[in-house]
N, C-alpha and C positions, 0 to 999 in steps of 0.2 A: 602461470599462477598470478601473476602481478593484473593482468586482466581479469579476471576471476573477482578479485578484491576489487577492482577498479569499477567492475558490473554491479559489484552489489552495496558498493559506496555510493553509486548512482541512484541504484534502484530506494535504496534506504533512503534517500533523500528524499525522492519520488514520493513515496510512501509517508514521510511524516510532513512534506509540505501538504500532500495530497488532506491526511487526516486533518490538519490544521485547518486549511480552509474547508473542509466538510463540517467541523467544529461550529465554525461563521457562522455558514450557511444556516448550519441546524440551528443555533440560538436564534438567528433570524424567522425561523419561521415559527419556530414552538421553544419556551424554555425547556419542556421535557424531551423532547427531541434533542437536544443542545447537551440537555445533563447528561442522555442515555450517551448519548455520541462520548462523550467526553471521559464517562464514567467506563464505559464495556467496551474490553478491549473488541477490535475488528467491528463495530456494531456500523462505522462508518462506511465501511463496504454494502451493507444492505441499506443506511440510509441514501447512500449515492444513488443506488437503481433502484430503490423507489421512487425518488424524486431526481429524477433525471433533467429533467428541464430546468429545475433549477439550480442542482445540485453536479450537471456534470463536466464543467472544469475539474473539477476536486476529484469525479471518477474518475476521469478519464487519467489524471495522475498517480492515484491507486492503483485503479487496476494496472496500469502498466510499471506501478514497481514492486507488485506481487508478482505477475508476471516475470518481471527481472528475477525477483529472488529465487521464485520457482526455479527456474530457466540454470541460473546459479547455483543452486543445489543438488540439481541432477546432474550438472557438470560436475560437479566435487565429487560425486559419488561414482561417476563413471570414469574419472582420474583415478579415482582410491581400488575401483574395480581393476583396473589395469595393471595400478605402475604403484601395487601396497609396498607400505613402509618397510 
């Protein structure tokens, strides 16, 4: 269990440095790009691969702490399938 939370402490972090500097990026290239990024939730995932070239440090830290959390969620759920409370 302690790994579990450990994976998705990680991943969560993954995920909001990732948004943050996808944030950056977006105000750097468009304010309304910047706002939408900032303002809608997950919109930062579709601006990463759109603009990959310039945008994917910031994916490539997204996707891999969605991933994490995915990855994490199906663990807890195949925990709870097994060994229910």
């Amino acid at each position: 269990m302690m790994l579990v939370i450990l994976v998705v402490s990680v991943a969560g972090t993954l995920v909001f440095v990732g948004n943050l500097f996808a944030i950056m990026y977006a105000f750097g290239q468009n304010v309304w790009w910047g706002i939408a990024v900032l303002l809608i939730p997950l919109f930062s995932v579709i601006y990463c691969a759109r603009n990959w070239d310039r945008a994917g440090y910031a994916g490539k830290m997204l996707y891999a702490g969605l991933a994490g959390v995915g990855l994490t969620y199906f663990a807890l759920l195949v925990m709870v399938k097994t060994n229910p409370i």
